[in-house]
Rosetta silent file (secondary structure, phi, psi, omega in degrees, C-alpha in Angstrom):
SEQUENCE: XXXXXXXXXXXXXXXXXXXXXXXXXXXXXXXXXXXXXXXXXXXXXXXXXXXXXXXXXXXXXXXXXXXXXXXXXXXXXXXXXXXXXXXXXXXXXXXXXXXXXXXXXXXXXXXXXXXXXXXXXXXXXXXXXXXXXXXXXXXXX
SCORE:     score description
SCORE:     0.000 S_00000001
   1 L     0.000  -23.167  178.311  176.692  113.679   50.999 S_00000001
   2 H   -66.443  -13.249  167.681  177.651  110.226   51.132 S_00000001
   3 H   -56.087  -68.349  154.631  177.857  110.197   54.632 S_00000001
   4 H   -24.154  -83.127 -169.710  174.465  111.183   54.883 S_00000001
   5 H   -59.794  -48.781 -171.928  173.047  108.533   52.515 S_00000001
   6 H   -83.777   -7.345  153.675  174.429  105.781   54.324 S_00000001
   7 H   -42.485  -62.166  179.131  173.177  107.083   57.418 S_00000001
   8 H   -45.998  -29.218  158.910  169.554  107.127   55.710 S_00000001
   9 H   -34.697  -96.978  156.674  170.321  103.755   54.770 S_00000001
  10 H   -35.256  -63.302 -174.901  171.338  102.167   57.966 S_00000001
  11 L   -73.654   -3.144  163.121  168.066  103.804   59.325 S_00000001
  12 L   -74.992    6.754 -170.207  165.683  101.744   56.645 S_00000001
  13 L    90.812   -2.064 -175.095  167.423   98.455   58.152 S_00000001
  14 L   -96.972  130.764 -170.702  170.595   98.202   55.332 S_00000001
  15 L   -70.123  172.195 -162.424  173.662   97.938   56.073 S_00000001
  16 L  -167.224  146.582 -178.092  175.379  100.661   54.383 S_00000001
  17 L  -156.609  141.330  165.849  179.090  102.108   55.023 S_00000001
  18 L  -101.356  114.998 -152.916  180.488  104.805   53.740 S_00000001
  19 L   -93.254   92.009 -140.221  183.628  104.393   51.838 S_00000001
  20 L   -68.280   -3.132  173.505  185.163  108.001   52.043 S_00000001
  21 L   -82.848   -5.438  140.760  188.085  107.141   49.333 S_00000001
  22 L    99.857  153.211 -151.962  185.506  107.410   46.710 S_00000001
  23 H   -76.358   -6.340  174.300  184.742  104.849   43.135 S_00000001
  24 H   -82.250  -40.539  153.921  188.164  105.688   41.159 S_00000001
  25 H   -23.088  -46.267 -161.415  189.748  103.950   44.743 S_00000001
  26 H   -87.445  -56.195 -171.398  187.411  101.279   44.417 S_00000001
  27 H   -87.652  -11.933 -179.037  187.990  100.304   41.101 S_00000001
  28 L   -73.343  -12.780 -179.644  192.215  101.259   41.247 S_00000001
  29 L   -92.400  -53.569 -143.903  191.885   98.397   44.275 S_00000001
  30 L   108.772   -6.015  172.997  190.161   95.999   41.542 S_00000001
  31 L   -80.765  156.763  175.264  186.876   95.567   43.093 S_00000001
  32 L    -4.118  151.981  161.123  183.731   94.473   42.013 S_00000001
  33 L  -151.562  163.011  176.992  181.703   96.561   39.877 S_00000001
  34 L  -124.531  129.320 -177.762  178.510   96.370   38.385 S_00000001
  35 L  -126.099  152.409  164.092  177.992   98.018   34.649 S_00000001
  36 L   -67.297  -21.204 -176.553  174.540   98.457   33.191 S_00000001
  37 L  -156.700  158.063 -169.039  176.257   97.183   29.806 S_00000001
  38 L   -97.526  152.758  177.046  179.581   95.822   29.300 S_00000001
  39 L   -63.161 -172.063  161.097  182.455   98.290   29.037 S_00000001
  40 L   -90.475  133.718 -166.483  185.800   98.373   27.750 S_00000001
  41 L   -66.303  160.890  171.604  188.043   95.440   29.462 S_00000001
  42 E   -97.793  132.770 -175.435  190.009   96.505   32.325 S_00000001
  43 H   -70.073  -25.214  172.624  193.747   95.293   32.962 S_00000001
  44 H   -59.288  -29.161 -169.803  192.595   93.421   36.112 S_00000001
  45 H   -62.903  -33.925 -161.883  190.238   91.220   33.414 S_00000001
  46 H  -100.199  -31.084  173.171  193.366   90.295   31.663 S_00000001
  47 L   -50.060  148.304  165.355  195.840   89.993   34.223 S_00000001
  48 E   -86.397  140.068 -167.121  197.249   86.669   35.758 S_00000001
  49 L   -89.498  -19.038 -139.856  195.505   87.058   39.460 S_00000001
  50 L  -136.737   34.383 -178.667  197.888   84.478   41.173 S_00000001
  51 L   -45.961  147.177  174.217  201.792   85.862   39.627 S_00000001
  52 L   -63.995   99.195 -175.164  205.183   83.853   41.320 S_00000001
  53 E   -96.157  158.217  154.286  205.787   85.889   44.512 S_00000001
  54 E  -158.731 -177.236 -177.555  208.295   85.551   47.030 S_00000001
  55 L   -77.999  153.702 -176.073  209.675   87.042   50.328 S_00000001
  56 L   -71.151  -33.321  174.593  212.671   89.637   50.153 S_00000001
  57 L   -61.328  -32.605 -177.628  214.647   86.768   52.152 S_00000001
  58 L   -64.756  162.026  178.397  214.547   84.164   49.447 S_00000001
  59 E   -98.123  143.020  165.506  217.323   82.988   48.075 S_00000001
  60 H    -9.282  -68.729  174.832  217.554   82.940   44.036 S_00000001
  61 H   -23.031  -37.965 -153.844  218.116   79.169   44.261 S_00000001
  62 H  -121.104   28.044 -175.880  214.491   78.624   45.279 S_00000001
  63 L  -120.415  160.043 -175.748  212.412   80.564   42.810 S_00000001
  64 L   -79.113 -175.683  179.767  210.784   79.196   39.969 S_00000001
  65 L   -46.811  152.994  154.765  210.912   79.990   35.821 S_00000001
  66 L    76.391  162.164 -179.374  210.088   83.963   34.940 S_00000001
  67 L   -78.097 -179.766 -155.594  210.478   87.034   37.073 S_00000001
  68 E  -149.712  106.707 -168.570  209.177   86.574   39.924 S_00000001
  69 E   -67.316   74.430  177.304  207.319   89.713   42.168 S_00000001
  70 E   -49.338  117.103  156.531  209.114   90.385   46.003 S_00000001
  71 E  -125.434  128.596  178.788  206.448   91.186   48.658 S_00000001
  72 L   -53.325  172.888 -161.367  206.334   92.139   52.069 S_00000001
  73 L   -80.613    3.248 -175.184  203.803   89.665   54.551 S_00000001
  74 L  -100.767   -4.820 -147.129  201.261   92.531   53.641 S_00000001
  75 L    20.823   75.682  177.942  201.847   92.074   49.495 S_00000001
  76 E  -111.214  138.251 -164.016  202.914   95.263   48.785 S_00000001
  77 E   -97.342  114.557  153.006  205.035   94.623   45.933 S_00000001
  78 L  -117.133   13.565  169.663  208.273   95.734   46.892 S_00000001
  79 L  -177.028 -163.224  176.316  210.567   94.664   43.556 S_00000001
  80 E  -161.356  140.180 -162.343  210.755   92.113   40.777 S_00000001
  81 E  -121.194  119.669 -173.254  213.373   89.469   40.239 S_00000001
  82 L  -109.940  164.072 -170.657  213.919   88.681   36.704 S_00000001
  83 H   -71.339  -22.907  177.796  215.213   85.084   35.402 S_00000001
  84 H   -71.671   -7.426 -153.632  218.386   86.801   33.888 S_00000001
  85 H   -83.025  -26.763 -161.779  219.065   88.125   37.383 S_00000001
  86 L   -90.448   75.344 -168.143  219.988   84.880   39.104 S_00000001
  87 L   -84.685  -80.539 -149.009  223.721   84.543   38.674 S_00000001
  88 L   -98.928  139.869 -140.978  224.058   83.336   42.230 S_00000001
  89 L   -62.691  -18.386 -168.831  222.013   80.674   43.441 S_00000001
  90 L   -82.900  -21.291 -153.371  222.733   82.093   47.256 S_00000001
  91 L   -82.740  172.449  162.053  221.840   85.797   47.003 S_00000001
  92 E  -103.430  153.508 -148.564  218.205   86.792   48.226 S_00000001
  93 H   -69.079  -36.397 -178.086  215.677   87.871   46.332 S_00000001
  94 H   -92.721   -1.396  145.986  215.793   91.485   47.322 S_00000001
  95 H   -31.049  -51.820 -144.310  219.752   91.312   46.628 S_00000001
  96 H  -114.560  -21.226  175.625  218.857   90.383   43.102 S_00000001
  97 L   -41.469  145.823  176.099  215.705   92.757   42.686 S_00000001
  98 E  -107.052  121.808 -162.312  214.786   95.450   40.548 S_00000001
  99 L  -109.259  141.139  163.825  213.364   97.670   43.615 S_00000001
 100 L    52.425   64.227  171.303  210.397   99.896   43.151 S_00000001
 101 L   -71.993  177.828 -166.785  209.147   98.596   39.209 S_00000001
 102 L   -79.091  158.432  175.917  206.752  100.620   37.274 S_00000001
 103 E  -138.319 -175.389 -175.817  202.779   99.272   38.214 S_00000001
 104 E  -148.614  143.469  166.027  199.711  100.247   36.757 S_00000001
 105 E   -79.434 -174.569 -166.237  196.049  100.125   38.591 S_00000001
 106 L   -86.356  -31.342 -174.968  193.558   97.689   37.917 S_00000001
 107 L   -82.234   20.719  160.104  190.571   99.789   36.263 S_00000001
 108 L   -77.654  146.167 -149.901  192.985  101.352   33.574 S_00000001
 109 E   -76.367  168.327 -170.750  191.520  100.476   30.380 S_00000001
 110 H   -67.280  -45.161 -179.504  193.177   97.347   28.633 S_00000001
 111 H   -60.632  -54.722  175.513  193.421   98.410   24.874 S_00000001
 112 H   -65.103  -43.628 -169.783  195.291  101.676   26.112 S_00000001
 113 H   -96.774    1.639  160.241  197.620   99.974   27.978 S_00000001
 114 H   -58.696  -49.549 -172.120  198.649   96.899   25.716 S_00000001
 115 H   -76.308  -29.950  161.626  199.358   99.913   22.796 S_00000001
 116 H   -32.029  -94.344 -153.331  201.357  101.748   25.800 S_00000001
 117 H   -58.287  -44.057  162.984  203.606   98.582   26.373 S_00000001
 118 H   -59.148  -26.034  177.862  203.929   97.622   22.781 S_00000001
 119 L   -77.665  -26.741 -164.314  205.408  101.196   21.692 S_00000001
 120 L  -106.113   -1.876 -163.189  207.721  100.595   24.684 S_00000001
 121 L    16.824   76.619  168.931  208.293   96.696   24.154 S_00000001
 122 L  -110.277  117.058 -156.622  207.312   96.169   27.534 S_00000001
 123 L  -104.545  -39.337  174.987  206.248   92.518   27.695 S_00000001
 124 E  -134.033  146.371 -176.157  205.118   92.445   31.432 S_00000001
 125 E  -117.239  131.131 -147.994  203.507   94.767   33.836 S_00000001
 126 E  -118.298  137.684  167.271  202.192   94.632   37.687 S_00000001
 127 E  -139.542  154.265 -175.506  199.169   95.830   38.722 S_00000001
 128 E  -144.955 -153.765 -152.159  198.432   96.510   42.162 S_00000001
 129 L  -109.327 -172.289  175.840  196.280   98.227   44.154 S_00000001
 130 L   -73.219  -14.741  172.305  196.354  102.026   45.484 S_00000001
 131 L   -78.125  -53.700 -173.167  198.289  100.571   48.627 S_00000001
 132 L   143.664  -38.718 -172.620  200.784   99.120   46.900 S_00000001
 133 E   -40.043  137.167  165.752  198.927   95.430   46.555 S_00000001
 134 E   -55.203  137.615 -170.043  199.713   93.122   44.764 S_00000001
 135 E  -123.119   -9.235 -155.197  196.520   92.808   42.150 S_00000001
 136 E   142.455  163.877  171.605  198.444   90.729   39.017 S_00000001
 137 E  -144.354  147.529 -173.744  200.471   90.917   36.396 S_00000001
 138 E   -92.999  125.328  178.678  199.571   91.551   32.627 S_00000001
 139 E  -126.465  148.318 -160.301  201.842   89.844   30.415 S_00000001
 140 L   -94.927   89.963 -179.029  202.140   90.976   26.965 S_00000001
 141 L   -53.347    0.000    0.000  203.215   88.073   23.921 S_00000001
């Protein structure tokens, strides 16, 4: 039916699109929402939005403190490079990688997945999008 409604839409003057992957898509990408009241936080609320990325090409040598998140030019998280990882200063980043870590989307609620990660002493976690994007990473103290 949603097709339909944004047709009906479009013909009142509004722009209107229909977005056929449907709202758990929408919020598993991290977008916007509007709640009549507020909800339970979301791991995108809590997440750092801006995590230490690099290219599968870098070398070790040239990454900063902390793991560090490997992405293709599209940021599709393709590994994670952790600071114990770097014996040699030469290797590249996807050399040194942990290839295909676990992620989580962004609308899963927050509370569940901090008590997840604590039973599991998992201190940090990537969330990305339904694509693969990078969205953040939650890190756990």
């Amino acid at each position: 039916m949603s097709p339909r409604a944004a047709w009906r839409l479009e013909r009142f003057g509004f722009d209107a699109y229909d977005y056929a992957a449907g709202k758990v898509d929408w919020l598993a990408a991290g977008r916007p929402t509007v709640r009549p009241e507020p909800g339970p936080r979301r791991t995108l609320d809590a997440a750092d939005r801006t995590p230490a990325t690099c290219s599968p090409d870098a070398p070790a040598g040239t990454l900063g403190p902390g793991s560090v998140i490997v992405v293709n030019a599209e940021g599709v998280v393709l590994g994670r490079v952790r600071s114990g990882d770097r014996r040699d200063p030469n290797e590249s980043a996807e050399g040194l990688m942990e290839a295909g870590p676990t992620t989580v989307r962004a609308h899963e609620p927050l509370d569940d997945l901090l008590e997840r990660m604590g039973r599991r002493n998992v201190t940090e976690m990537i969330v990305t999008s339904p694509e693969g994007v990078l969205l953040g990473v939650l890190r756990r103290s």
